[in-house]
C-alpha positions as CSV (number, residue, x, y, z in Angstrom):
1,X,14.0,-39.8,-38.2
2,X,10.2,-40.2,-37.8
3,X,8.1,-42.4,-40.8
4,X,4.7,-42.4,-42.4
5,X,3.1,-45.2,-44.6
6,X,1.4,-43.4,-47.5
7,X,-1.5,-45.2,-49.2
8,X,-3.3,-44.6,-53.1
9,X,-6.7,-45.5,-52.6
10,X,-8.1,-44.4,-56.0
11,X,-6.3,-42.9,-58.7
12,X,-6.3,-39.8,-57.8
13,X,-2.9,-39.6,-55.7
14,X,-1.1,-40.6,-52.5
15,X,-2.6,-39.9,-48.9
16,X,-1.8,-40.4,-45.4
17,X,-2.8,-42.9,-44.0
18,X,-3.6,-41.8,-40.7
19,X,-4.5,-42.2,-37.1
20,X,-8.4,-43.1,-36.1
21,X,-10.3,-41.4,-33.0
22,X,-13.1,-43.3,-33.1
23,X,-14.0,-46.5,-33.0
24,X,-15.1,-47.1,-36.5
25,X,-11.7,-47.0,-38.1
26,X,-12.2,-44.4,-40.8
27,X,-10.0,-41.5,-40.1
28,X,-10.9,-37.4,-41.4
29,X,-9.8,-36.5,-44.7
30,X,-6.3,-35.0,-44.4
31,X,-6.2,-36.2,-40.4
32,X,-3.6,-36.2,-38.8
33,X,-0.8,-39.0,-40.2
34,X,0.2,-41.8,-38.8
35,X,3.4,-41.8,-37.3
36,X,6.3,-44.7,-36.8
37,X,9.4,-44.2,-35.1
38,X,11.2,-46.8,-36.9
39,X,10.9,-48.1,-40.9
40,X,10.4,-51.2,-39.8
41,X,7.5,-50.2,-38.0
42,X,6.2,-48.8,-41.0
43,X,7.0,-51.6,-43.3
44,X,4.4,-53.7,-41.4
45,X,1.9,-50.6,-41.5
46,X,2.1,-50.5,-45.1
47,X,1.5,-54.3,-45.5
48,X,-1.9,-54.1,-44.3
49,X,-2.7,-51.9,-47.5
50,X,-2.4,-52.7,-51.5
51,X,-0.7,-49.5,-52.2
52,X,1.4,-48.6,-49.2
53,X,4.7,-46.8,-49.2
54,X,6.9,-46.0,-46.6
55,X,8.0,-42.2,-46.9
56,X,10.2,-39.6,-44.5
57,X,8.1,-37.6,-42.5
58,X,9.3,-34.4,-41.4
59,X,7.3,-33.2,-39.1
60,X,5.0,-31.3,-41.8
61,X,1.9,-32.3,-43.3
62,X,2.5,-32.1,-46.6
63,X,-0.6,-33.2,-48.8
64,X,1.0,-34.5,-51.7
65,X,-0.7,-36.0,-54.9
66,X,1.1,-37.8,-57.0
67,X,-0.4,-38.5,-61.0
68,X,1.5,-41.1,-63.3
């Protein structure tokens, strides 16, 4: 089973975070996700962000948006 850290940076719904392919560290909007082979690897990806949750990835990029 592969994982992703998914982040919410405005209130407008979860995104990927994903992987950067330049040196500036912003990735494209809807890039390609960031992928961990274990959870625990992704636990300590989504520490680095406020909002970051570990989720299943399935090998599909799924843009999701989730409202409360």
């Amino acid at each position: 089973m592969k994982y992703a850290v998914m982040i919410e940076p405005f209130d407008e719904g979860f995104e990927y975070v994903c992987d950067t392919k330049n040196s500036t560290g912003v990735w494209p909007t809807m890039g390609n996700p960031k992928i961990f082979n274990t959870r625990q690897e992704a636990e300590e990806e989504s520490k680095n962000w406020n909002t970051g949750i570990v989720v299943e990835y399935k090998g599909e990029t799924k843009w999701v948006w989730v409202y409360n």
